[in-house]
N, C-alpha and C positions, 0 to 999 in steps of 0.2 A: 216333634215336628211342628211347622209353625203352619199357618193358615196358607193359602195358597200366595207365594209370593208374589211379590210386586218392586216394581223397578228395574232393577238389572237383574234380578231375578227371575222377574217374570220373562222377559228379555231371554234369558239364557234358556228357561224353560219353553219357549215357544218354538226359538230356534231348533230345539233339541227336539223338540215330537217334527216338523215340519219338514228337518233334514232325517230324520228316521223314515219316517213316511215317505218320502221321495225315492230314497238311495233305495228301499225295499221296493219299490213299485219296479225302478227305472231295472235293477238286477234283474229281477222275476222276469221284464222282459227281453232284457239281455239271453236269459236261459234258455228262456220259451224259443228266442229267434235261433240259437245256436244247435240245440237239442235238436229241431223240425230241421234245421239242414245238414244235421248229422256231423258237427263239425266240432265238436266242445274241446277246449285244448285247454294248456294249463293257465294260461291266462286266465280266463273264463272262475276254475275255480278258485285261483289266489283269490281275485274279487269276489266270491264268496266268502272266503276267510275271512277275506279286510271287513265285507258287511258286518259277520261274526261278530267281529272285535268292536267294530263301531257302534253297533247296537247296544253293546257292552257300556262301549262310553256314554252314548245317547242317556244308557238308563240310570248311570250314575250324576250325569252333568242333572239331570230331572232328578233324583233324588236331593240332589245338592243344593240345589235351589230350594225343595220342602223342608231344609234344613240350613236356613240363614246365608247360604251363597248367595251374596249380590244385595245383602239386607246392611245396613248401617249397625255400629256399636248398640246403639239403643233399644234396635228393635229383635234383641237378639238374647237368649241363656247362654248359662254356661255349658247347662247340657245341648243347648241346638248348638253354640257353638263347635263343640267335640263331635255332635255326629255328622256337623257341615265338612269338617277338618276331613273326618275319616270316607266320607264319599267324594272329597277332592284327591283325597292321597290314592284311592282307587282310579278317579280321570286318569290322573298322571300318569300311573301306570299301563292302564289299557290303550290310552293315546297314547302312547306310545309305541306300543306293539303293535295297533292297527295299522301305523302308519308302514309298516317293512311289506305286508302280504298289499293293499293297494299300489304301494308305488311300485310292484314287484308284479304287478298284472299290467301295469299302464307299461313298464319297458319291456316285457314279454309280448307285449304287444305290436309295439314300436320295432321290435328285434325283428319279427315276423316279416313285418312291410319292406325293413331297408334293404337293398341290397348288396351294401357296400358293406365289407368285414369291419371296416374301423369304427363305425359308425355301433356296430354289436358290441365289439369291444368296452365302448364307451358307456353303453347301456347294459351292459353287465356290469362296468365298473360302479354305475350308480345305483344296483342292486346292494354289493358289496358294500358299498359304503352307507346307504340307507341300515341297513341291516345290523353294523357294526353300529351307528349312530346310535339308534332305537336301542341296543344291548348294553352299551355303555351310557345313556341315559338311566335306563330302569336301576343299572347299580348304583348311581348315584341316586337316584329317588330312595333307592331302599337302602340305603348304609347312610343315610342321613341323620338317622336317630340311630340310639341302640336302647332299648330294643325297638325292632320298629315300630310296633305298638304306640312309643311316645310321641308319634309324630302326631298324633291325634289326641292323646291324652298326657296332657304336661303332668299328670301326678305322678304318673307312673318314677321308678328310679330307672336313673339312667343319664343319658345326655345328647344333645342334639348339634350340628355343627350351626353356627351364626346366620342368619338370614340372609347373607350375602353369598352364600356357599351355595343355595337355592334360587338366589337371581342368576349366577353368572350357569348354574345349570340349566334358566330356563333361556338365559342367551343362545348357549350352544346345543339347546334342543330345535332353537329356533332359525339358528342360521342354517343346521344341518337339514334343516325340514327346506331352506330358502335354496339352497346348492339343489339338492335333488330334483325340487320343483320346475326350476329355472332348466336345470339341466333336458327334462322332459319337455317342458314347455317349447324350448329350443329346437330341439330334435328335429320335431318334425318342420321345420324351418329348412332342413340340407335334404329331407328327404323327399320335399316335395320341389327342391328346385330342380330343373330342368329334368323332369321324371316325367316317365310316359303314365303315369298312371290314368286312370279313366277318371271322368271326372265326381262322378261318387266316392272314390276313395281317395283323394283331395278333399273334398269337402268335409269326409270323416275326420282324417287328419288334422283338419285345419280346424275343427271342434275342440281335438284334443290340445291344439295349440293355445286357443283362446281361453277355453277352461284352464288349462294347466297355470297361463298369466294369471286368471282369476285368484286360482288357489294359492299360488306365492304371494298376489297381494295381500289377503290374508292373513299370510305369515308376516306381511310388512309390515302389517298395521298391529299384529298381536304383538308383534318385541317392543313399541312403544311402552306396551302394559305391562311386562315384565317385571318392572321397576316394582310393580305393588308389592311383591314379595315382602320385602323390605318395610311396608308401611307398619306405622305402629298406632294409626287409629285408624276405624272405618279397613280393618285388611279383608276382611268378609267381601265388602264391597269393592275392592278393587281385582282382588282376584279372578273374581266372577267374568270381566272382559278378556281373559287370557282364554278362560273355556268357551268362552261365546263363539271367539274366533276360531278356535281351535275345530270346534264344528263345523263351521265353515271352511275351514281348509279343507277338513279329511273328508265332508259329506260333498265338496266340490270334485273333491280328487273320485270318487267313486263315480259321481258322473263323469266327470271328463274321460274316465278310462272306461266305461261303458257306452259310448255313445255311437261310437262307430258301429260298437255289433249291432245298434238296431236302426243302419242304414237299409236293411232288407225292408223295411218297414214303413219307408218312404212309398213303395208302388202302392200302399193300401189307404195313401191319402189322397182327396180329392184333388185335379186340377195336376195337383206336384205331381200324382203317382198314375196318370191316366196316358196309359198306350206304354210305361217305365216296365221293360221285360228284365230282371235281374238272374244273372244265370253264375252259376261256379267258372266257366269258362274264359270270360271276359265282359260282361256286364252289358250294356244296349246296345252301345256298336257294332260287340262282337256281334248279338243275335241277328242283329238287322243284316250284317255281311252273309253270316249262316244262311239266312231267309230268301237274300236274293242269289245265292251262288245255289241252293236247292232248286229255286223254282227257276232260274235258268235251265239248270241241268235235267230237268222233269218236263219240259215245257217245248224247247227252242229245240233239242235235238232230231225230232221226229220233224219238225217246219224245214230245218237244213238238209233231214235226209233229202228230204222231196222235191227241194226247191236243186238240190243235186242233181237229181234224178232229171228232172225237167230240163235241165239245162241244156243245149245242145252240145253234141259229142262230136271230135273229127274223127272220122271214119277212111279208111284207101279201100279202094275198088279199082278193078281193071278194065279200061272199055273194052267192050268186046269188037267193035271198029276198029280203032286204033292202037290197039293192044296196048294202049298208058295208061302206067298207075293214075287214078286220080284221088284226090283228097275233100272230100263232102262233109258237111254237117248236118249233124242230128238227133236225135234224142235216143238216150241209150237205150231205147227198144227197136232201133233203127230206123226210124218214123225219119225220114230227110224233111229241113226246113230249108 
């Protein structure tokens, strides 16, 4: 293990406690808002999974880095270089996998709100294919070498396929990670148009929208670096911006698909959340309609009985002179006015 890294190393390692720390904070209160309203659905725990799994990677991209990820030829053994190799061949792996149980809470989520079937459809489709993506990456990470051990330690016997076999995997890790992203990101684009929704759950959604961009760009900017696969000096250092971003995608995707649940969360902020009644029913409006069809109906009925009552009544009578009906007004105690 080398001294505390520096550069792109250090770089990678910052990123990596920062977005650990974050996704765990913003979860925990995901749970907390979910649990108190008695609502926890399977959304909820994919995004603990995905945390799971990202934590995972988190503590390997921070290993990685203690072990010449993001360091130059020079500054590096042969032993740091084999245990850098073997806490990247684990990233690759577990980023991987984290990525199926996240994007798998963010369209569980999405599924929830739309209410149009085709629109489910579509977000179940990019379950399926997230899923298959992620399955069929990891086999290609691990039938890379044989055995896979060599992927980390060239002495071993055996054999490994060409470095190019490794870029064009980390292409279509990355285009498949830009489809699904996009796709989500999208979504909530049809679901909030000409939707009655209130306007707290637009503004959730349109979180999810804005993050979702965030995290594809992400994925834009990490296929740039792809290419390092392939390098034959300084690969230590190039790779290292693949997992940088990489964190970035999936530590964005955990927010953006947590964020809406801690809309409840809004009434307990200054200013933004003062006189904001949040109910399961229909949220402010609905309460404020509640509040005044109550206190009409508790209030005004007794004021109408009376003002009824007070009102004058037409009454027939018979003169007793002229023996004609007549027709008088008066209060239905029969008090004539």
């Amino acid at each position: 293990m080398l001294d505390p890294p520096d550069g792109a190393g250090r770089t990678l390692r910052d990123i990596s406690i920062a977005f650990l720390v974050l996704t765990w904070v913003i979860v925990i209160l995901r749970m907390s808002v979910r649990i108190s309203r008695k609502c926890v659905g399977a959304d909820d725990w994919s995004m603990v999974g995905g945390l799971a799994l990202f934590s995972v990677v988190c503590a390997t991209t921070i290993m990685s880095a203690y072990n010449g990820i993001g360091a130059y030829d020079n500054q590096t053994t042969p032993e740091t270089k084999q245990e850098g190799r073997k806490w990247f061949f684990l990233f690759q792996v577990f980023y991987c996998a984290s990525t199926v149980p996240i994007k798998s809470s963010i369209c569980i989520m999405l599924i929830r709100l739309t209410p149009f079937a085709v629109y489910r459809y579509i977000l179940y489709g990019v379950i399926i294919f997230s899923t298959l993506s992620a399955f069929a990456s990891i086999v290609g990470i691990l039938a890379l070498c044989t055995p896979v051990a060599r992927t980390w330690n060239l002495n071993l016997p055996g054999h490994c396929g060409p470095p190019e076999v490794l870029t064009r995997l980390g292409y279509f890790i990355s285009a498949s990670c830009i489809v699904s992203d996009w796709s989500c990101a999208a979504m909530p684009i049809f679901i909030l148009w000409n939707s009655q929704m209130r306007w707290l759950m637009k503004i959730s959604v349109g979180v999810v929208l804005a993050l979702g961009v965030l995290a594809s760009t992400g994925n834009l900017v990490r296929f740039q670096y792809v290419i390092a696969y392939e390098n034959t000096t300084n690969y230590y250092y190039g790779i290292a911006n693949i997992a940088i971003w990489s964190i970035v995608e999936s530590g964005t995707g955990i927010i953006a698909g947590s964020a809406p649940a801690l809309a409840p969360l809004i009434k307990h902020i200054p200013i933004i959340g003062r006189g904001f009644i949040i109910t399961p029913e229909g949220g402010q409006q609905a309460t404020k309609r509640r509040w005044r069809l109550r206190h009409i109906t508790n209030t005004f009925p007794s004021r109408f009985k009376t003002e009824e009552q007070s009102r004058p009544q037409p009454t027939e009578r018979t003169d007793s002179q002229s023996g004609q009906t007549v027709m008088t007004w008066g209060n239905s105690n029969g008090a004539a006015r």
